[in-house]
Wavefront OBJ file of the C-alpha trace (Angstrom):
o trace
v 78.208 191.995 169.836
v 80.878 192.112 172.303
v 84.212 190.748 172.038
v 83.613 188.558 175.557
v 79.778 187.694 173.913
v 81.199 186.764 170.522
v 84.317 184.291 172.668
v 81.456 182.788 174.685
v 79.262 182.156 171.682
v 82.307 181.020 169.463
v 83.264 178.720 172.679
v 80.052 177.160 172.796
v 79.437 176.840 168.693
v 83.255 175.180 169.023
v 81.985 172.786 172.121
v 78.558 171.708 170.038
v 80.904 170.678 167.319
v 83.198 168.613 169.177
v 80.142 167.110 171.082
v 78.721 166.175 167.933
v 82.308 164.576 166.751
v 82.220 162.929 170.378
v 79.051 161.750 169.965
v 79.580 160.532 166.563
v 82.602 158.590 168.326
v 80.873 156.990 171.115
v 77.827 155.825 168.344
v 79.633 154.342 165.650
v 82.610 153.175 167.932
v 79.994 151.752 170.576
v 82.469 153.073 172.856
v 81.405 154.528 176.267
v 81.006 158.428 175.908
v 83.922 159.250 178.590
v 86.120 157.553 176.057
v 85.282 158.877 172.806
v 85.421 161.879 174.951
v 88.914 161.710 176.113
v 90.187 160.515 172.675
v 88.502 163.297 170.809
v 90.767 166.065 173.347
v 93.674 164.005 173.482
v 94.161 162.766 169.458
v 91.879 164.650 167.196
v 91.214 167.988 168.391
v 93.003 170.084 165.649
v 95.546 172.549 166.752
v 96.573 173.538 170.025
v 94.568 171.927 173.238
v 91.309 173.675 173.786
v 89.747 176.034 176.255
v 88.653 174.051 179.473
v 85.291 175.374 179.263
v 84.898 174.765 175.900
v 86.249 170.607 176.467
v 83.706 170.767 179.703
v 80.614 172.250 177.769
v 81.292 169.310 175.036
v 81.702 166.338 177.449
v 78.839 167.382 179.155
v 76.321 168.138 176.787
v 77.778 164.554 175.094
v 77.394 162.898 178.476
v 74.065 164.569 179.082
v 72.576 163.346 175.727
v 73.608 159.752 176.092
v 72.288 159.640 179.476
v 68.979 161.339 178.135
v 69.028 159.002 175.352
v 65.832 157.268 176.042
v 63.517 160.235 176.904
v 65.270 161.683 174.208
v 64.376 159.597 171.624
v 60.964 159.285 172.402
v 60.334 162.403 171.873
v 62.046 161.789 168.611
v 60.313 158.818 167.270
v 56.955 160.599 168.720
v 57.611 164.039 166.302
v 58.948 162.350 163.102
v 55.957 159.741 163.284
v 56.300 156.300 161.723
v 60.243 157.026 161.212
v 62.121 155.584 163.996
v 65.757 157.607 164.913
v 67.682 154.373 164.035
v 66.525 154.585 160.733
v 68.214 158.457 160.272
v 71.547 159.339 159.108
v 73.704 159.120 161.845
v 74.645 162.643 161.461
v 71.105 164.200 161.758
v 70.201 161.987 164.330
v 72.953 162.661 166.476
v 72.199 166.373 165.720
v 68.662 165.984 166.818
v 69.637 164.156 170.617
v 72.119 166.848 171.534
v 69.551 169.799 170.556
v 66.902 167.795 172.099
v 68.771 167.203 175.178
v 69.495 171.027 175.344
v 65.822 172.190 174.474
v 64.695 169.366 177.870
v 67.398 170.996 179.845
v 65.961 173.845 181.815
v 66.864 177.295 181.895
v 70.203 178.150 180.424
v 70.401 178.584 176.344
v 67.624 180.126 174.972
v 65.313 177.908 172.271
v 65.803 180.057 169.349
v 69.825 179.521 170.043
v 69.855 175.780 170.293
v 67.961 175.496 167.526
v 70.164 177.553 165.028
v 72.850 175.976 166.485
v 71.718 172.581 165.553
v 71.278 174.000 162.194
v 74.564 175.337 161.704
v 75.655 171.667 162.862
v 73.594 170.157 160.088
v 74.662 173.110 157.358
v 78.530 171.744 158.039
v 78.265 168.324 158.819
v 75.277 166.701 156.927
v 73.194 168.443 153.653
v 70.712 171.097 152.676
v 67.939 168.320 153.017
v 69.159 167.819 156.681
v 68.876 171.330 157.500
v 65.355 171.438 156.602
v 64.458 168.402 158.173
v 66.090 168.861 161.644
v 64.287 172.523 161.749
v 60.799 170.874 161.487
v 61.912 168.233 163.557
v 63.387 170.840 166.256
v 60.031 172.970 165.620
v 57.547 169.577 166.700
v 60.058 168.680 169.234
v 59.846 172.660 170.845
v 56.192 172.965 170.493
v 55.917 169.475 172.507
v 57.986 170.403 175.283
v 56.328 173.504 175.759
v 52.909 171.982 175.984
v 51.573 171.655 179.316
v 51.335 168.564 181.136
v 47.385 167.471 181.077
l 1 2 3 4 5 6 7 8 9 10 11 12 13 14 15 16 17 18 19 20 21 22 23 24 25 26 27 28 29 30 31 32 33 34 35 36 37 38 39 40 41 42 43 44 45 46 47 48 49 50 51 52 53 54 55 56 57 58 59 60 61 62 63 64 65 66 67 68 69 70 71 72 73 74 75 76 77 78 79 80 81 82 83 84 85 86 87 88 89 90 91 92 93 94 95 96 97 98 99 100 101 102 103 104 105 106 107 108 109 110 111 112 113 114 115 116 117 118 119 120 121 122 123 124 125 126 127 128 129 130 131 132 133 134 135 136 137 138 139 140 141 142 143 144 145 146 147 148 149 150
């Protein structure tokens, strides 16, 4: 892989991670996503300030998934059958929106990447268990999506 490849890929890994975190921020806090946003960047990003296109790729794909957040969940609740998304960790659930925002998105990031990406999420933020159960959930949630309308 290139060094430019391997920068954009690290950028966007970096940007999923702070979406999550922002996310996480605007759920728990029940603060409004632009906020949790802004406070992430401004007081907890570790180190020195980010790339801009890394802090644009987070807030959007945060912003996207909240504002997807109904057909999103949906096609949760519809996949993991009689087990409501309220009723998940917070962690995985969040997890499962922002990969399931990406995968209804069209064009861009190839399936296969959003999905390991969401996996990596789960692998450092949430547990073994997680990992398993976000890839089937990811797998239903792909195979549904790709179905024709009929």
């Amino acid at each position: 892989m290139s060094a430019a490849r391997r920068t954009k890929t690290d950028t966007r890994h970096r940007g999923r991670e702070a979406a999550l975190q922002i996310l996480y921020q605007w759920e728990v806090g029940r603060t409004d996503v632009e906020q949790a946003g802004q406070t992430f960047f401004g007081l907890q990003w570790p180190g020195p300030p980010p790339p801009d296109d890394l802090k644009t790729f987070a807030v959007e794909l945060a912003r996207d998934t909240v504002r997807r957040l109904a057909a999103v969940d949906a096609l949760i609740a519809d996949t993991a059958e009689h087990w409501r998304p309220e009723r998940m960790a917070v962690l995985d659930r969040l997890i499962l929106r922002m990969a399931a925002c990406e995968l209804l998105r069209s064009g861009g990031t190839p399936v296969p990447v959003i999905i390991n990406e969401a996996l990596e999420l789960a692998r450092t933020f949430s547990t073994e268990d997680a990992v398993k159960f976000i890839n089937g959930m990811l797998d239903g949630i792909r195979k549904k999506i790709e179905q024709p309308a009929g």
